[in-house]
C-alpha positions in Angstrom: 0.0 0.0 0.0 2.9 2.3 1.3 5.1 2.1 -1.5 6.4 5.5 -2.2 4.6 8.6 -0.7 3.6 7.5 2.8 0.0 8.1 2.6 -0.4 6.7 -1.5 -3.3 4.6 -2.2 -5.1 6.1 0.5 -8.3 7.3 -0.4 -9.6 10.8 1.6 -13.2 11.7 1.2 -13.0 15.4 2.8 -16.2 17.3 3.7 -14.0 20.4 4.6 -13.8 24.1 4.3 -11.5 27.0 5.4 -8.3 26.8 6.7 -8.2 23.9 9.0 -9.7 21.4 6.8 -8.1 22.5 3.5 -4.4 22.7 5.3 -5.1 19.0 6.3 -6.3 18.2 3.2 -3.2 19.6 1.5 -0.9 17.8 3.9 -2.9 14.6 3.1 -2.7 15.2 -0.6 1.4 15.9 -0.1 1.7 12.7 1.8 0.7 10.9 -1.4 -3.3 10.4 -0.4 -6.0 11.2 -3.4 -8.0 13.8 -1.5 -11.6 14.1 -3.0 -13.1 17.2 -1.6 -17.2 17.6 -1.6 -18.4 20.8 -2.5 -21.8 21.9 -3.4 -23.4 24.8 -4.7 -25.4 25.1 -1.5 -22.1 24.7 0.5 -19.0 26.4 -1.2 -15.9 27.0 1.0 -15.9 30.3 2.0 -12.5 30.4 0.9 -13.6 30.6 -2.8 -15.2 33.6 -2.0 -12.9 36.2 -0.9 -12.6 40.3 -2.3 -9.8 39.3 -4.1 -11.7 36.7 -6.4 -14.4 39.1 -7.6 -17.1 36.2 -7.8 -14.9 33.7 -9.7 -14.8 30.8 -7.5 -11.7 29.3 -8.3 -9.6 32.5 -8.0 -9.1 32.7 -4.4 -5.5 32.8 -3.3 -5.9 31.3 0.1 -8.2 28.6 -0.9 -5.7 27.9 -3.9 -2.5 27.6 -1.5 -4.5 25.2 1.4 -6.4 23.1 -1.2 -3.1 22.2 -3.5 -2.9 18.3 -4.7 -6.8 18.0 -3.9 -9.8 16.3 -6.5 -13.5 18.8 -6.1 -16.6 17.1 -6.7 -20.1 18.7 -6.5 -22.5 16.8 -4.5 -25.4 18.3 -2.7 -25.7 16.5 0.6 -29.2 18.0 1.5 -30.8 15.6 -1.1 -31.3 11.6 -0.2 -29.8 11.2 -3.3 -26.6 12.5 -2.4 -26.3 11.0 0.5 -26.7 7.8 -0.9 -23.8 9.0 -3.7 -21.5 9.8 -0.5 -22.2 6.9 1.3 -21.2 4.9 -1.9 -18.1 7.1 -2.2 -17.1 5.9 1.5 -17.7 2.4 0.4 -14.6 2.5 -1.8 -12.6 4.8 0.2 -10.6 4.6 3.3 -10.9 7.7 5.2 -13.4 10.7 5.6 -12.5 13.8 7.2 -14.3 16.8 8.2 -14.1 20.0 10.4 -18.2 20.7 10.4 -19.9 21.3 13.5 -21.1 18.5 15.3 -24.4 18.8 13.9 -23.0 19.1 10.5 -22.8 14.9 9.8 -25.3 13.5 11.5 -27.8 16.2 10.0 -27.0 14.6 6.4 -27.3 11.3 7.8 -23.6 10.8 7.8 -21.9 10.4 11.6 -19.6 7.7 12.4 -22.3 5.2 12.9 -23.9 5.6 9.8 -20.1 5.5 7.3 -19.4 2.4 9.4 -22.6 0.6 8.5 -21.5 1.0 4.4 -17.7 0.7 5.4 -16.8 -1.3 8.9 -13.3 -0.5 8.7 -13.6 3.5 7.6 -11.6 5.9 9.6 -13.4 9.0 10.0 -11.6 11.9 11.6 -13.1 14.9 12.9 -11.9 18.3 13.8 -15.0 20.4 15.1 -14.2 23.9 16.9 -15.3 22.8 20.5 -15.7 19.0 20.1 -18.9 17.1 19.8 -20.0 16.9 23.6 -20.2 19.5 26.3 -22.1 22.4 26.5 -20.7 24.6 23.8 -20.4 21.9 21.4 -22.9 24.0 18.7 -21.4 27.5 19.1 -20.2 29.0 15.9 -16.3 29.0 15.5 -13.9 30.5 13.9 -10.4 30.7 14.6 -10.6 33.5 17.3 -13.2 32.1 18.9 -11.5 29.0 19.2 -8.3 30.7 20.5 -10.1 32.3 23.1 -11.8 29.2 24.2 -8.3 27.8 24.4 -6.8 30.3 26.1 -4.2 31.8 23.6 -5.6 34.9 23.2 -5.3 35.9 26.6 -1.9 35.0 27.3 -0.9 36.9 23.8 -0.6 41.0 24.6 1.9 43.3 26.0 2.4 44.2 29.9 -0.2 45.6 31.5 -2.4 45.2 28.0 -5.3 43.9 26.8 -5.7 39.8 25.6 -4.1 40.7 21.7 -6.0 38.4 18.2 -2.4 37.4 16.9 -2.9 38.5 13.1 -2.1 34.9 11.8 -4.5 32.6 13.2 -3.1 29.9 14.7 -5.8 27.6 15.6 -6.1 26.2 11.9 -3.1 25.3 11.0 -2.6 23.7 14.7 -5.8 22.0 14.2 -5.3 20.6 10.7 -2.0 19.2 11.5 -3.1 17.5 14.6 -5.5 16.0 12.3 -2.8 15.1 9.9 -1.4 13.2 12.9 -4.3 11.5 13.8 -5.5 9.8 10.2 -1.6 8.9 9.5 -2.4 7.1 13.1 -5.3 5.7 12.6 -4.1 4.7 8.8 -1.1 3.1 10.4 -3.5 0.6 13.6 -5.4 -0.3 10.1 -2.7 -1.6 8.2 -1.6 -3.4 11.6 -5.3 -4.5 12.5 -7.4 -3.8 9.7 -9.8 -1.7 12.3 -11.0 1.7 11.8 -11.7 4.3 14.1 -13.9 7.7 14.7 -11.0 10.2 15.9 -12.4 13.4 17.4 -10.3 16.5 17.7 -11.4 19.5 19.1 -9.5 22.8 18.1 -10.2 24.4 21.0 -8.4 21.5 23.1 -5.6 21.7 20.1 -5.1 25.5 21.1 -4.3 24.3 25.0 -2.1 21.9 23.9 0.3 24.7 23.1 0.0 26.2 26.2 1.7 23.5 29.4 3.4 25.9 30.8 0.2 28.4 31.6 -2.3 25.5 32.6 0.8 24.2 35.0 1.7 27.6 36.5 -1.8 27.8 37.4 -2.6 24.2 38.6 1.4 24.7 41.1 1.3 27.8 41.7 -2.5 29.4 41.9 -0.8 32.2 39.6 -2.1 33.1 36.4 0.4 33.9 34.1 1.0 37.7 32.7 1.4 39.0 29.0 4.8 39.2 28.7 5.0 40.6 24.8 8.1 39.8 23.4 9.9 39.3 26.6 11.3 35.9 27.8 10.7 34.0 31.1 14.5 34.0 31.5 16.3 35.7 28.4 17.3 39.3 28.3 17.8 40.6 25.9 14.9 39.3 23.6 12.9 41.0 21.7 12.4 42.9 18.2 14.5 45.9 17.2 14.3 48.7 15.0 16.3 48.8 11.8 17.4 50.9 9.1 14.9 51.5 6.2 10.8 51.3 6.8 9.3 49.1 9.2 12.8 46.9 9.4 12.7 45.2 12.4 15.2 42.4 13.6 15.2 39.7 16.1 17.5 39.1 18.7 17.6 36.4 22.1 20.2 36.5 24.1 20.6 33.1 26.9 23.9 33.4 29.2 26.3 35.9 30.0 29.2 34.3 27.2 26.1 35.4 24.7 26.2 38.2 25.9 29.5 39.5 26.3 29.1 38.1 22.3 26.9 40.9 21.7 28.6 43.7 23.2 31.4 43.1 20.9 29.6 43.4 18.0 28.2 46.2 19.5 32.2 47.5 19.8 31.8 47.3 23.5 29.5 50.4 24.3 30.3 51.9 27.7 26.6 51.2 29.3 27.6 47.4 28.6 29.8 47.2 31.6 27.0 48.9 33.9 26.2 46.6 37.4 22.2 46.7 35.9 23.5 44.2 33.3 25.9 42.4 34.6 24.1 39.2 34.6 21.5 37.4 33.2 19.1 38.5 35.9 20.0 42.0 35.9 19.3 42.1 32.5 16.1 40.5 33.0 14.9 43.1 36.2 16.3 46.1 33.1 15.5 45.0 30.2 13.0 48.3 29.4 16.2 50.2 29.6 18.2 47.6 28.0 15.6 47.6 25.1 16.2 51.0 24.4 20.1 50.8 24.1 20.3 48.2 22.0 17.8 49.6 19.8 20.1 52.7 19.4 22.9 50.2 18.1 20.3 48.2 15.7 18.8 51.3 14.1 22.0 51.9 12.1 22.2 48.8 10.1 19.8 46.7 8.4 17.8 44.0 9.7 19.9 41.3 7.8 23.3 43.4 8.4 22.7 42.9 12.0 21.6 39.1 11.9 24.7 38.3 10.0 26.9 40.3 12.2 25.1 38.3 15.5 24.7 35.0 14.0 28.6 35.0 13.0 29.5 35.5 16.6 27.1 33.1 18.2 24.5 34.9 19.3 20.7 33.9 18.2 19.1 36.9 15.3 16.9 37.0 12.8 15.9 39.7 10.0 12.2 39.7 10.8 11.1 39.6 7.0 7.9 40.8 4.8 6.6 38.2 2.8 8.0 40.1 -0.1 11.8 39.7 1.2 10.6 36.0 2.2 9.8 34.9 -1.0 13.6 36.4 -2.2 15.0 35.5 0.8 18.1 33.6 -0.6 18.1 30.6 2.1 14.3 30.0 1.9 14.9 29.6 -2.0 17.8 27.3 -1.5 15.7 25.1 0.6 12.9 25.3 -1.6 10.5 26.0 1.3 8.1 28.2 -1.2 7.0 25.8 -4.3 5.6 26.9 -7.5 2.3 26.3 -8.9 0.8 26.6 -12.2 -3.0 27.5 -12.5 -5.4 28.1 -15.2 -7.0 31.0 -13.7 -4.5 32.3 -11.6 -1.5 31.8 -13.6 2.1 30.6 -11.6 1.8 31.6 -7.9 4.5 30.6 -4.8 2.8 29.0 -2.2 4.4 26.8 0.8 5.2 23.0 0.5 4.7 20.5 3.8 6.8 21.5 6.5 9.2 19.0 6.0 11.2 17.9 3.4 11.1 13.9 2.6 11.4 11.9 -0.6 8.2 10.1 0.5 6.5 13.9 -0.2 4.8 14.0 -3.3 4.3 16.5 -6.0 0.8 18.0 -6.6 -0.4 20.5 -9.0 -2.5 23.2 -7.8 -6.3 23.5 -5.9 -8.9 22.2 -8.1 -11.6 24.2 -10.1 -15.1 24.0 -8.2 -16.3 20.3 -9.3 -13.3 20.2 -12.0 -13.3 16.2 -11.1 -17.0 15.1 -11.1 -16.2 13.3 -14.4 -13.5 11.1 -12.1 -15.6 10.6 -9.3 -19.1 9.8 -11.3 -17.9 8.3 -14.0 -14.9 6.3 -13.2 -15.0 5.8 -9.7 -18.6 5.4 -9.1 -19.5 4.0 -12.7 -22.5 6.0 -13.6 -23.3 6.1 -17.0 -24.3 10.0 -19.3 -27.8 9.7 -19.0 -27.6 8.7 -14.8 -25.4 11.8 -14.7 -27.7 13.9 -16.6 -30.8 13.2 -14.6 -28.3 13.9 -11.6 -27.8 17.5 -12.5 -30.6 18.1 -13.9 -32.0 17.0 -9.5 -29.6 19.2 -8.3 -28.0 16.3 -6.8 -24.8 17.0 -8.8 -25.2 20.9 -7.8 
């Protein structure tokens, strides 16, 4: 089954949408699974319909990078028929996965129960917002909702501030890739039991996940941790400086006194260096405000990657903080080929990322796929209707 990409000959029926379930689809579909996302006319990823498509459904850039490698096929789930379509679908599949709410599947006639009757060994994986039990289990999610629930958002913020949305939601990618994990799992006890499983994966519970050292500061301590910024528990300094040119920024993290004896070389060993306030790590720490300052009045004549280059070379952690326009130049993320090029019809050639990590069991997929660009594959070859079944199909709105 396994015999070059991990996940090839797999078979992924994906009732999915936005960026959780089309980042696990992608991964999936990178792994070397055929990925067979349903979409209907009464259900379109809201992905597809974004300002910058201007009503052409298969011209939105997010849903294009998220959705790479993946087959579409129009099927309206609110008819019997379609149901029926899916469930036979399933039959010849090996896994479904979905991110709806919990009332999503069983509403079609779809849950676990139901996929296992047609299929006893199906794997079904789902990543709701809040999980299928408990109280909130039906509340609307979206990413920050989900955050907040999982108590990101309010350890994200400044001193002193106010709980801070980070712009980049994390909660889908974290939650897709967690459900990456769990169907290569799940894929893995059925090629050593030939059982499958319902997995259930709440984003929410995802989002905590990240967060040990909050929930055990608590739980020890009865303290609830503060908003520390871009501070560090124990580094000093660590943080984001200004650079030369517009909104240049670069960062540094410093972790012992040899580091930072490091740094104040580079820095041609300013006078305010020797001061007792930063004489160790922990004076740094209690004066880091102050500390911030000076080393910002060293960083604001060079350039973020000037300064990187000059810190990294003698040992001491920096980074330019780059703008997705240096990123995409940014001569060591083109080396390792960590942006990939795709070619689409609509869209033309667009960079988007490849799987986080680099394997030759990663496979090669072209881009997202046109809204219902593969119901001749599904229908046809896969399922075996014949024209006129089809027809009378579309003409139901079954096919829709």
């Amino acid at each position: 089954m396994m015999n070059s990409a991990f996940l090839k000959g797999v078979r992924v029926v994906a009732m999915t949408q936005v960026w959780a379930g089309g980042w696990m689809g992608g991964i999936l579909a990178d792994m070397g699974a055929e990925v067979i996302k349903i979409e209907s006319n009464k259900k379109i990823d809201i992905l597809r319909r974004t300002i910058e498509t201007e009503g052409d459904l298969n011209r939105g850039p997010n849903f294009n990078g998220y959705n790479r490698g993946a087959k579409s096929c129009n099927l309206n789930l609110k008819n019997p028929q379609g149901v029926e379509l899916f469930k036979k679908l399933v039959k010849i599949s090996d896994v479904v996965v979905e991110n709806q709410a919990p009332r999503g599947m069983p509403g079609f006639g779809l849950d676990y129960d139901a996929l296992k009757a047609v299929k006893p060994d199906i794997i079904m994986v789902s990543v709701p917002g809040f999980g299928s039990t408990g109280p909130d289990k039906n509340y609307i999610s979206y990413a920050a909702t989900v955050q907040s629930i999982g108590g990101l958002e309010a350890s994200f913020g400044y001193p002193g501030g106010e709980p801070s949305t980070p712009s980049i939601f994390m909660a889908d990618p974290v939650g897709g890739m967690y459900g990456v994990l769990a169907v290569c799992s799940a894929v893995y006890y059925h090629h050593r039991t030939g059982k499958g499983q319902h997995v259930e994966l709440a984003q929410s519970e995802a989002i905590m996940s990240l967060l040990p050292e909050v929930v055990m500061e608590y739980e020890m301590t009865g303290r609830i941790r503060p908003r520390m910024g871009n501070r560090d528990e124990i580094m000093a300094p660590h943080g984001c400086y200004p650079c030369k040119g517009k909104d240049k920024w670069v960062a540094i993290a410093v972790a012992n006194n040899e580091e930072w004896q490091a740094l104040c070389k580079v820095m041609d060993n300013p006078e305010w260096g020797k001061d007792e306030k930063f004489a160790n790590q922990f004076n740094r720490w209690q004066n880091q405000d102050e500390l911030n300052k000076l080393i910002a009045g060293w960083t604001k004549d060079f350039t973020h990657y000037e300064v990187m280059h000059k810190l990294q070379k003698a040992g001491v952690a920096s980074g330019a903080s780059l703008s997705t326009e240096e990123m995409n130049h940014d001569p060591h993320v083109k080396e390792r080929g960590a942006l990939i090029e795709l070619n689409s019809r609509k869209v033309g050639n667009t960079l988007t990322w490849r799987s986080p990590w680099k394997s030759a069991l990663t496979a090669s997929n072209p881009a997202a796929p046109y809204f219902g660009e593969h119901n001749d594959y599904v229908f046809r070859t896969l399922l075996g209707l014949s024209d006129d079944e089809i027809a009378k199909l579309v003409n139901a709105e079954v096919i829709y």
